[in-house]
C-alpha positions in Angstrom: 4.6 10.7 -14.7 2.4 11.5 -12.1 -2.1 11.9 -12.1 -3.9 9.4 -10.7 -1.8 7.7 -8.0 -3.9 4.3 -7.9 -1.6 1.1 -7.7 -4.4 -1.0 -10.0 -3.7 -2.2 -13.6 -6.7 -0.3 -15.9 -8.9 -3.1 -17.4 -7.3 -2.3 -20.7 -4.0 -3.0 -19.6 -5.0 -6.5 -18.2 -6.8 -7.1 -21.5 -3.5 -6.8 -23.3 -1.7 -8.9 -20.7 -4.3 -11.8 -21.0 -4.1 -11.6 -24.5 -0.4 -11.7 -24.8 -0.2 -14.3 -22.2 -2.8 -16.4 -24.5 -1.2 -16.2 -27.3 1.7 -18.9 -27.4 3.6 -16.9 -30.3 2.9 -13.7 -29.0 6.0 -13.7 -28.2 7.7 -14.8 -31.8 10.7 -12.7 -33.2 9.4 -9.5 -34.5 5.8 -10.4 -33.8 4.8 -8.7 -30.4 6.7 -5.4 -29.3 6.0 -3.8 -26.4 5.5 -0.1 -25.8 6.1 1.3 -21.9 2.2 0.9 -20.7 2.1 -2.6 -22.2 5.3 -3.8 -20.3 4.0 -2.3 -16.8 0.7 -4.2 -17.4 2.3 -7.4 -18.1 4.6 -7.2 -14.8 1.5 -6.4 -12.8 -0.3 -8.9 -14.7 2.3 -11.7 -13.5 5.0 -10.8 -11.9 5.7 -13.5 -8.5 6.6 -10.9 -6.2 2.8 -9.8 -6.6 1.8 -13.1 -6.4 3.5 -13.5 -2.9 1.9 -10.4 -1.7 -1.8 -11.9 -2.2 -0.7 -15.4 -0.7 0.1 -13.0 2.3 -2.8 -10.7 2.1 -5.4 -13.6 2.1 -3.3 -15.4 4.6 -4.0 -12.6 7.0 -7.7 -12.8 6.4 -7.7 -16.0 6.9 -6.4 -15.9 10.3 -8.6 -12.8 10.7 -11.9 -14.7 9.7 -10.1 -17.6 12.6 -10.1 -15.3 15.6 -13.5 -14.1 14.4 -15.1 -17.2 14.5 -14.4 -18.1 18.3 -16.9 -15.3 19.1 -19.8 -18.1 18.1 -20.4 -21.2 20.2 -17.9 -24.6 19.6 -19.1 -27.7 19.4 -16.6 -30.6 20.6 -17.2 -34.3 20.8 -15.1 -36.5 22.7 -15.7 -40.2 22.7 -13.8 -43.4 23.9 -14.5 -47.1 23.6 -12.8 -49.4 25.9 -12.9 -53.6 25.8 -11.6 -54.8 28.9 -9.9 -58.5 29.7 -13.6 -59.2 31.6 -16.4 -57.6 33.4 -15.3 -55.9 36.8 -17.6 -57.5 39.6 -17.7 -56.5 43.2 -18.9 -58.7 45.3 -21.2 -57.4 48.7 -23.1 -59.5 50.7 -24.9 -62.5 49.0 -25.0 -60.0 46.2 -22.4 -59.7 43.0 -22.2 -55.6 41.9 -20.8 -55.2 37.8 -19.2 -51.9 38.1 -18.5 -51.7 34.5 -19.0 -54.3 31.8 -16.0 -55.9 29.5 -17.1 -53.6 26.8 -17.5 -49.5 27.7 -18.2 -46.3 25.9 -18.5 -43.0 27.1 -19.7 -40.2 24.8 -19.3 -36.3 26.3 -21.0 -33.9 23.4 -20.1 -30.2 24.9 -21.3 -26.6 23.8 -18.9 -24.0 25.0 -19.6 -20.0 24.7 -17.2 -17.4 26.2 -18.1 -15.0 28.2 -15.3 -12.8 29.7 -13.4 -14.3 26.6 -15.4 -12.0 24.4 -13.4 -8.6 25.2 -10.2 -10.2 24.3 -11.6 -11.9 20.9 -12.7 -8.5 20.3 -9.3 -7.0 20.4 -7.6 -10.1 19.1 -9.7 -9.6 15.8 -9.4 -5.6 15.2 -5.4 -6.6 15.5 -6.0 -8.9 13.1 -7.8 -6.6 10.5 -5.1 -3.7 11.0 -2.6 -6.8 10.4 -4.9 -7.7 7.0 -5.0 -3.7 6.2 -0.8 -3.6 6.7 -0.6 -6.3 4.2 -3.1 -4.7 1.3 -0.5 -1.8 1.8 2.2 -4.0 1.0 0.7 -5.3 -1.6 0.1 -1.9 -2.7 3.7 -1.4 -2.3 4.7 -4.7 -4.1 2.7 -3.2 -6.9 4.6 0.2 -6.8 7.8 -1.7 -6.9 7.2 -4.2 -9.8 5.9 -1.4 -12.3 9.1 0.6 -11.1 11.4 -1.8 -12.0 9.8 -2.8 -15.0 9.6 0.5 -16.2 13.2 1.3 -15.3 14.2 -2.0 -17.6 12.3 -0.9 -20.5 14.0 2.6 -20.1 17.3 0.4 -19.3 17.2 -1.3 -22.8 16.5 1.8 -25.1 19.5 3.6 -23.1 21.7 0.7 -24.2 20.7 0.4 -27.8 20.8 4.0 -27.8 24.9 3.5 -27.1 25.2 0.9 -29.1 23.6 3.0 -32.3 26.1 5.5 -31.3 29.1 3.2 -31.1 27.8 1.4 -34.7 27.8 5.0 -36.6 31.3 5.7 -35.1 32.6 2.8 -36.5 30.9 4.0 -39.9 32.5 6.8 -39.3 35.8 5.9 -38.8 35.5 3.4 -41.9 34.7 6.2 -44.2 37.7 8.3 -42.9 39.8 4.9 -42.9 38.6 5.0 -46.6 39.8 8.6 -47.2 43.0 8.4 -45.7 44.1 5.3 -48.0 43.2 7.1 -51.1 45.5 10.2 -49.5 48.1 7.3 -48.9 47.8 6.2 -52.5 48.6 10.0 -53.9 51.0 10.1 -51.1 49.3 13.1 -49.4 49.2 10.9 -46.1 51.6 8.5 -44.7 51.8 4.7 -43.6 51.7 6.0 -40.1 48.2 7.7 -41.0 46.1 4.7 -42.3 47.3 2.5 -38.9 46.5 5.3 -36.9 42.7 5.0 -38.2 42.9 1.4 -38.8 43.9 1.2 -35.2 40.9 3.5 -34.4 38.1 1.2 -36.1 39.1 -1.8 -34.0 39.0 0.2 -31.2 35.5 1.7 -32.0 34.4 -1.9 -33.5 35.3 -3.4 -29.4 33.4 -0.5 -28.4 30.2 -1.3 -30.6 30.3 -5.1 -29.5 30.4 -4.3 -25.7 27.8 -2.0 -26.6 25.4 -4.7 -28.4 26.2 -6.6 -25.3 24.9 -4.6 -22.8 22.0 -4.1 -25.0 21.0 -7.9 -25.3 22.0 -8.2 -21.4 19.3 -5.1 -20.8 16.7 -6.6 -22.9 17.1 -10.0 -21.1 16.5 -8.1 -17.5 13.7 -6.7 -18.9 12.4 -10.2 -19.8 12.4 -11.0 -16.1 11.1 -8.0 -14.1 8.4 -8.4 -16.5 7.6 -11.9 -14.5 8.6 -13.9 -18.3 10.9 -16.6 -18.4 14.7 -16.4 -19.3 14.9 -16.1 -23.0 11.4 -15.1 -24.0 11.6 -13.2 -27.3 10.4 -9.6 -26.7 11.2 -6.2 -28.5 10.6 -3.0 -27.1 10.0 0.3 -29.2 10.9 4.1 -28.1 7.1 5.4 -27.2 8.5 8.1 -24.8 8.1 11.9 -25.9 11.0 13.2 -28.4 10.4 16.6 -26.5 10.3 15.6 -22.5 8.0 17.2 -20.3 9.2 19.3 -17.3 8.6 17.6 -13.5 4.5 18.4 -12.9 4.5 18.8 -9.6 7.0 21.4 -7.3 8.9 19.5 -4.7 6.4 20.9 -1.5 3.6 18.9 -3.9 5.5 16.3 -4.4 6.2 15.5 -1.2 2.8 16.6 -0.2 1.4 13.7 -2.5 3.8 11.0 -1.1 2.4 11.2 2.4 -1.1 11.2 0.8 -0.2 8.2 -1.5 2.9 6.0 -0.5 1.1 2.5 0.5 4.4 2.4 3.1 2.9 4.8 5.4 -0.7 3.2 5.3 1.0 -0.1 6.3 3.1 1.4 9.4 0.0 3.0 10.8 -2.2 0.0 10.1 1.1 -2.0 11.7 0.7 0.5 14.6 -3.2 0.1 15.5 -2.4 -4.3 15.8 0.7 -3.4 17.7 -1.9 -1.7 20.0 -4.5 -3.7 19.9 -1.8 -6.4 20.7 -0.8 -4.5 23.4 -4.8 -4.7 25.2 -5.3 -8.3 24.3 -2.4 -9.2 26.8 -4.1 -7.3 29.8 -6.2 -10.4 29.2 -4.5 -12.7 31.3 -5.0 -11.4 34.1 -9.0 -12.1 33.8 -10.4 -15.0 34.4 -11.8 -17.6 31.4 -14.9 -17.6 31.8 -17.3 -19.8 29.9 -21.1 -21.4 29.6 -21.0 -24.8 29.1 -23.9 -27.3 28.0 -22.6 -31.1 28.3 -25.1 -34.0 26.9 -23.3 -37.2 28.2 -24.0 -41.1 26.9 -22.1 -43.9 29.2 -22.7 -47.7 28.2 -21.4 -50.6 30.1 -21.3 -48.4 33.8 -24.7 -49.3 34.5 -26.6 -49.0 37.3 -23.5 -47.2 39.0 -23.7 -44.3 36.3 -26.4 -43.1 34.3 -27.3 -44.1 30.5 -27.4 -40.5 30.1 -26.8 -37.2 31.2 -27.4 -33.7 30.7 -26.3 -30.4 33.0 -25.3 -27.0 32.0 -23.3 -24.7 33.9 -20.0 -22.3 33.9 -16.8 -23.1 34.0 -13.9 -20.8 35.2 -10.5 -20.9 34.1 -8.0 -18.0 36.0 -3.8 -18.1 36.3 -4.0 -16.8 39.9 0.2 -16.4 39.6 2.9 -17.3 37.2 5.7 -15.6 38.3 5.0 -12.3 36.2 4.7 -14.3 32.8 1.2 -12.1 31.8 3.2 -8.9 33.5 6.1 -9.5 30.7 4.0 -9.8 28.3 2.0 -6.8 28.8 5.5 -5.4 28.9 6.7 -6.7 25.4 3.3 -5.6 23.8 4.3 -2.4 25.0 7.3 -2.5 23.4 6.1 -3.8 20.0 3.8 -0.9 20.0 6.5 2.1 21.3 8.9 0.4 18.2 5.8 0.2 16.0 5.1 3.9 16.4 9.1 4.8 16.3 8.6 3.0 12.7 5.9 5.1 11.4 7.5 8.5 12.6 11.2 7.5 11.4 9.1 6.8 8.0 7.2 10.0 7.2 10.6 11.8 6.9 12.5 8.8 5.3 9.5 8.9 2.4 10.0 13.3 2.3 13.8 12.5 1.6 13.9 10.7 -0.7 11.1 12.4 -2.8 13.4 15.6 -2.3 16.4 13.6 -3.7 14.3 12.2 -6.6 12.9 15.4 -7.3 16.3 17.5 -7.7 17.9 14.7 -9.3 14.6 14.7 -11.9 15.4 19.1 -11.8 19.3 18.6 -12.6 18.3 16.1 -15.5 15.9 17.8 -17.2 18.4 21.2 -16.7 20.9 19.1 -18.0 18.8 18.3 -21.4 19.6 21.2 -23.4 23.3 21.3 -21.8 23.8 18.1 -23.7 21.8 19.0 -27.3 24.2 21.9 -27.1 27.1 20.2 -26.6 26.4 17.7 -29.7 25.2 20.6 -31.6 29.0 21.9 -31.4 30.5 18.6 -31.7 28.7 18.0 -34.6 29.8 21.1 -36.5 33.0 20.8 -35.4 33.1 17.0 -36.8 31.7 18.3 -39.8 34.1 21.3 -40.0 37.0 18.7 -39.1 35.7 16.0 -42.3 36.1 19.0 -44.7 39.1 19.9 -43.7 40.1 16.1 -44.0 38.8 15.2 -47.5 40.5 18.7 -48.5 43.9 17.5 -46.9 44.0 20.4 -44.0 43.6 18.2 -41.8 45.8 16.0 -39.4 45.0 12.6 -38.0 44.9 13.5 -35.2 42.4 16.6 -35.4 40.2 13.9 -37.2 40.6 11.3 -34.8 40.0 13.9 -31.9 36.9 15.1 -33.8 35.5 11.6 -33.9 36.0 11.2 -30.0 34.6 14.3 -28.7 31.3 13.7 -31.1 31.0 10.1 -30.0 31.1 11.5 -26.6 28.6 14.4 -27.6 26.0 11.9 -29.3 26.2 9.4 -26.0 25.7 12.0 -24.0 23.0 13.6 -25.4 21.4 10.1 -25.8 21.7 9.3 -22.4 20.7 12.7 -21.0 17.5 12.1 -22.4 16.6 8.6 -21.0 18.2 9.1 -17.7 16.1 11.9 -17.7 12.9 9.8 -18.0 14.5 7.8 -15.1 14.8 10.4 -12.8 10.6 10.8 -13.7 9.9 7.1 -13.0 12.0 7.3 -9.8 10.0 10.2 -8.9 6.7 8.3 -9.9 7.6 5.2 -7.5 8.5 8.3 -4.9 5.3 9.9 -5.0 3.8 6.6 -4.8 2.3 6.9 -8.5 2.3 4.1 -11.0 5.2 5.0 -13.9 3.6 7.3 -16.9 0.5 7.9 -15.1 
């Protein structure tokens, strides 16, 4: 459950994905099952909440790759056209001045650089890198997540059929005692009282076994949808994980160790940090002026002789908020805030990430301890079943030590079952502590 703790599908798993994907009855009854490493690579294959993550990651790079391109000069061109009623004419002397003609244009065509501007683009852009770092984490993260859910669905859905094999063979059971007890009625051996007694036991066990295929077919459907399918895609899923399950690899100090190495959360808070910071320098900003070099080319029509045709001039031109009433002081404030909260975040999370590897990691300890505990205990309640049936088809036997026989190893086999996947579980909770991908 742990090894390699990269969050990227292997190229064989996305071959199997794209293939089943392909395939428009790959998904036909009995055709395709899925083993635990094909349903993780199908969820990261597919699954929406991945495909979120990378609409957000190259969102932020984007914007990054905005910022990054006001370091280089802009080009603007601003032009207007006017038609007036008729010419304006100013009369002077014996002489008759046109100040503009009935039609006008005015063309300005302006090349701006910054200058001072530069330092705060600078900053402006590294924020905007450590904000497009935070959101490869997440998608990390978002990776982490959907294999761990998918895997705990797949596990989910052999736990319930598991039960519902269980509940199935007692009702066999049961039937076969039912069976036994009417032929002990027949030679009067048993009573009327008897045969209800275990009649009244197989419906009870028979309600059992159809809540039990139930929560099977409700299991496999939730499967169907952390896997990123559609509700009511046919799948099956087969029991690949070890008869004989391995103990936890790693001790808890390496466990936890290998979270704060791995978990994509932590890279995201300190990433979220370093833009909180850089935030934080970009709003000393405003109190320096704009500065910027300008080169203006200017074409005028219908202003002639009064302005010229055209015109060309370069020069600087200076922007500065002199005072605003502490506006830029506030801000600088607030940035320092977002950062002080930012780092609170990432502190807060180191030991949130060790406790609950430390919870995972003695819950994975208590399950596997648990393991033979429960083979044991159906190991007895078998024999004692068994002990309990000879004693029943030899007449020593009361209904009620049958009946109590067929309890306790109902309970045994369940337990025993489930001791065994909620083991494997506690390892995939573990995994998605750690910040490994499920089985890896």
């Amino acid at each position: 459950m742990n090894g390699n703790r990269t969050v990227v599908t292997t190229a064989s798993s996305l071959a199997f994905a794209a293939a089943l994907l392909a395939s428009p009855s790959a998904f036909a009854e009995g055709e395709r099952r899925l083993t635990l490493p094909d349903a993780i690579a199908l969820a990261l294959a597919q699954h929406p909440d991945l495909a979120l993550a990378r609409e957000t990651t190259e969102s932020g790079k984007a914007k990054a790759d905005s910022w990054r391109g006001h370091y280089y000069p802009s080009l603007h061109v601003d032009a207007t056209g006017n038609i007036y009623r008729e010419p304006y004419t100013l009369p002077f002397g014996s002489q008759v001045f046109t100040l503009y003609n009935q039609t006008v244009s005015f063309t300005h065509v302006t090349l701006s650089e910054p200058i001072t501007g530069l330092g705060y683009l600078k900053v402006v852009v590294d924020a905007a890198e450590h904000e497009v770092a935070a959101a490869n984490a997440e998608l990390d993260r978002a990776k982490l997540d959907v294999a761990f859910r998918a895997a705990e669905a797949y596990v989910r859905v052999l736990e319930a059929r598991a039960q519902a094999d269980v509940a199935h063979r007692t009702v066999a059971d049961i039937e076969a005692e039912l069976g036994r007890a009417q032929q002990l009625r027949s030679a009067e051996a048993y009573t009327d009282i008897d045969v209800l007694r275990f009649k009244s036991a197989k419906a009870s066990a028979q309600q059992t076994s159809l809540r039990a295929d139930t929560g099977a077919a409700s299991a496999l459907a939730t499967l169907v949808i952390q896997l990123g399918l559609h509700d009511g895609d046919a799948i099956d899923v087969v029991d690949d994980l070890p008869q004989t399950a391995p103990p936890p690899a790693d001790s808890l100090d390496q466990a936890q160790a290998k979270a704060l190495a791995a978990r994509p959360e932590l890279r995201s808070a300190k990433e979220k940090v370093a833009a909180a910071d850089q935030a934080r320098k970009a709003a000393w900003a405003g109190y320096v002026p704009d500065i910027r070099a300008v080169a203006q080319w200017e074409h005028n029509t219908g202003v002639q002789p009064f302005q010229p045709k055209d015109a060309e001039f370069i020069g600087l031109h200076v922007s500065w908020n002199v005072w605003d009433w502490g506006a830029v002081h506030q801000q600088i404030v607030d940035a320092q805030h977002a950062t002080a909260r930012a780092q609170i975040a990432e502190h807060a999370l180191a030991d949130s990430i060790k406790l609950d590897v430390r919870k995972r990691w003695l819950d994975a300890k208590a399950a596997y301890d648990g393991l033979a505990l429960a083979q044991t205990q159906q190991q007895s309640a078998e024999e004692a079943y068994r002990l309990q049936r000879v004693r029943f088809d030899n007449e020593a036997a009361t209904t009620t030590d049958v009946l109590d026989a067929d309890t306790d190893v109902a309970k045994a086999r369940t337990a025993s079952a489930l001791a065994r996947y909620e083991y494997y579980l506690a390892l995939i909770g573990l995994a998605r502590a750690v910040g490994d991908l499920p089985g890896h």
